[in-house]
N, C-alpha and C positions, 0 to 999 in steps of 0.2 A: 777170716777170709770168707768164709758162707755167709757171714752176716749182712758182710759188703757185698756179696755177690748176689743178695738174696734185694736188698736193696736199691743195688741197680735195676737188675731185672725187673724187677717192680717201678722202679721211675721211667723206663722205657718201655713195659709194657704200657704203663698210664697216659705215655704219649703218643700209644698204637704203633710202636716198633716191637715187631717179635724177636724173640733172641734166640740165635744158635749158640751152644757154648759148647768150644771145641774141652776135653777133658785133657788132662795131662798128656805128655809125650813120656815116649819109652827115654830113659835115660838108664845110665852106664855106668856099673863104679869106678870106671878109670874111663882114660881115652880107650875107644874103642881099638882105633887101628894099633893101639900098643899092644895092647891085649890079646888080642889074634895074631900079631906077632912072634908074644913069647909064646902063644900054644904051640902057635906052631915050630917053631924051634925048639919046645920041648916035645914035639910027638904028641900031646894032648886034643885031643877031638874036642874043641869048644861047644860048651856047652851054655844056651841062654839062663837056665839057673845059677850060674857062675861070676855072669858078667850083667846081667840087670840085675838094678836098684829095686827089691822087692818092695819097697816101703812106696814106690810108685801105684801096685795096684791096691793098696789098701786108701790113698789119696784116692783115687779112681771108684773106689766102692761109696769113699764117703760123702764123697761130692754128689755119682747118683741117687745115692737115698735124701740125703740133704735137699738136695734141688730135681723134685718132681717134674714129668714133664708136663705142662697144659697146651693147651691151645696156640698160646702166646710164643712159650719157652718149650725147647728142642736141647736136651744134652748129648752130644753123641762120646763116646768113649774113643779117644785115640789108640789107649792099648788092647780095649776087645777086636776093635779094627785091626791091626798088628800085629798084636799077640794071640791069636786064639791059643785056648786052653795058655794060655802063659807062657807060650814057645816063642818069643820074638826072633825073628831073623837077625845074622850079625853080620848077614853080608847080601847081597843082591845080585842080580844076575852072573857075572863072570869073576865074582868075588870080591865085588866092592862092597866095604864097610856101608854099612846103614850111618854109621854116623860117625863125623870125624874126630868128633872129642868124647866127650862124656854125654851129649843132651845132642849138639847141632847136628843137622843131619847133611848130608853130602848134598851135593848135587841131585844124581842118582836116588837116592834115599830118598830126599824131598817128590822126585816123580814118580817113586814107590810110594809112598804115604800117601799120596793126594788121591795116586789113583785107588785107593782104598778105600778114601774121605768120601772122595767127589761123588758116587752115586747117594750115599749118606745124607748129603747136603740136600739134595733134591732143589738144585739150582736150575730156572727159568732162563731157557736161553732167550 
């Protein structure tokens, strides 16, 4: 997958397109909203160690050392966006899941996430 990645980036930067690459999403080892379910009917204070895919921030690590950033190419980190120190949120404002399955994100979620991106992005209105 880096090889490919590394690939592209380079065919597009050769054609003076810079590239943003968004890094992996927070993903979940079950459906989320099931999960916060059972906690909560068992009394258990959920916890993001519990319920993220830890094998997401080591994707996350390898990807930015793999793919430096230049000139051209911009990596931003989904989960440093999200998860600082590794605490991802498992719900948002009034208790809604961040995400409805295991990976997609709600509605909500999605206007959570972006607004974290979007200064990241450094988009020209």
């Amino acid at each position: 997958m880096i090889a490919d990645l590394k690939q592209t980036i380079s065919r597009l930067n050769g054609m003076s397109i810079a590239v943003v690459l968004l890094g992996p999403a927070v993903q979940f080892r079950n459906r989320l909203p099931s999960m916060l379910m059972r906690a909560q009917l068992r009394g258990i204070d959920p916890s993001p160690q519990d319920f993220v895919l830890p094998d997401i921030f080591a994707l996350d690590q390898m990807m930015k050392a793999a793919l430096p950033a230049h000139e051209a190419f911009s990596y931003i980190s989904v989960v440093d966006a999200i998860c600082p120190a590794r605490q991802c949120p498992l719900t948002i404002d009034d208790g809604i899941p961040l995400a409805g399955d295991h990976a997609h994100l709600t509605a909500e979620g999605s206007v959570y996430v972006m607004g974290r991106l979007a200064p990241m992005l450094e988009l020209k209105k």
